[in-house]
C-alpha positions in Angstrom: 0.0 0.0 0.0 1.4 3.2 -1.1 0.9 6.7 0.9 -1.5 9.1 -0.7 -0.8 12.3 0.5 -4.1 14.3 0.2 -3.7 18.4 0.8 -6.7 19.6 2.2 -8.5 22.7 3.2 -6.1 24.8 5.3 -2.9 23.1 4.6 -3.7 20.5 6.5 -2.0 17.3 5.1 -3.2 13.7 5.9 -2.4 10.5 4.9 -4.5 7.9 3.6 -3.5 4.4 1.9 -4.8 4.3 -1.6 -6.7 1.5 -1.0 -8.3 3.4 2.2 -9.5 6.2 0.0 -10.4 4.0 -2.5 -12.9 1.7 -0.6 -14.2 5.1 1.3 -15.1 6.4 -2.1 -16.7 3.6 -3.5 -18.5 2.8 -0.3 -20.2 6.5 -0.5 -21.0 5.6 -3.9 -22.7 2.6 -3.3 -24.9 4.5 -0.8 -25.6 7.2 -3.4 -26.7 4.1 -6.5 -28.6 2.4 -3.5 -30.6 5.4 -2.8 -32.1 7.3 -5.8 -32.3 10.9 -4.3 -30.2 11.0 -1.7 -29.3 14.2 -0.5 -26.4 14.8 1.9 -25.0 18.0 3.8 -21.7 17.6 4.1 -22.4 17.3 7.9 -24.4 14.7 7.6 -22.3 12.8 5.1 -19.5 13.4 7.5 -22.0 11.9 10.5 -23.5 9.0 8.1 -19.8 7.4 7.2 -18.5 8.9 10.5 -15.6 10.7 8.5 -13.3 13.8 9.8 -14.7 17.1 8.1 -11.3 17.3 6.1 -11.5 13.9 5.0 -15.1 14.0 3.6 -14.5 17.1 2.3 -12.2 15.8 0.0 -13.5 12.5 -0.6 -17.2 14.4 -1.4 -14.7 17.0 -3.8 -13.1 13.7 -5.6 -16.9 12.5 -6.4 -17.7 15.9 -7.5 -14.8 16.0 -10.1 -15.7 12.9 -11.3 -18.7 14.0 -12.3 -20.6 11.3 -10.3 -21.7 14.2 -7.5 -23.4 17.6 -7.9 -23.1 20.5 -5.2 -26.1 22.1 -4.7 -26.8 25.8 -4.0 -27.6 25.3 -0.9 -24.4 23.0 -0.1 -26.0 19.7 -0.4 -24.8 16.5 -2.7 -26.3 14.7 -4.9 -26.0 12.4 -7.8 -25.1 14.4 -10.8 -27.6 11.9 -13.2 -30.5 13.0 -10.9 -30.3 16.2 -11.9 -31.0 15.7 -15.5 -33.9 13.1 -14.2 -37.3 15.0 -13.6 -39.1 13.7 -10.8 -41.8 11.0 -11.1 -45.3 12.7 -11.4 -48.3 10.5 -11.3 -51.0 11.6 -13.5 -54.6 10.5 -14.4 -55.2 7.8 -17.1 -55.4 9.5 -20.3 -59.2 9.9 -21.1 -60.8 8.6 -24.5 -63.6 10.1 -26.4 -65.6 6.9 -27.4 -66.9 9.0 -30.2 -63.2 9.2 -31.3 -61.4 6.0 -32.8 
């Protein structure tokens, strides 16, 4: 396992094994495919995978460069394909004219 040295917000520099980030990322991908929808803070993110607010930050910043995640205005993630998918509106049976064929 090879050292990934990750600079973070304020300088700060931690190390992670590649492998660590690696199954960290795909773990908080799975949750996003597993849940259509889902929409995290990056608090709660940080709360749900019990992650160090540097940590997720980055690992939340890697997902958004890959184009997998989409920040929000308002600060939230979510999957950048639900964006482009409207929501699911139920709506009455179209209604025939019997005069009509």
């Amino acid at each position: 396992m090879t050292p990934v040295f990750e600079r973070l917000a304020l300088g700060v520099l931690v190390m992670l094994t590649s492998t660590n980030f690696q199954d960290i990322l795909r773990r908080i991908q799975g949750e996003f495919l597993e849940m259509p929808g889902l929409r995290l803070s990056a608090v709660q993110a940080q709360r749900l995978w019990n992650l160090d607010p540097l940590i997720c930050e980055a690992l939340l910043g890697a997902l958004v460069d890959a184009h997998f995640l989409v920040r929000m205005r308002d600060g939230a993630f979510i999957r950048a394909d639900w964006i482009a998918i409207p929501p699911y509106r139920p709506h009455a049976p179209e209604r025939r004219d019997p005069d009509r064929q």
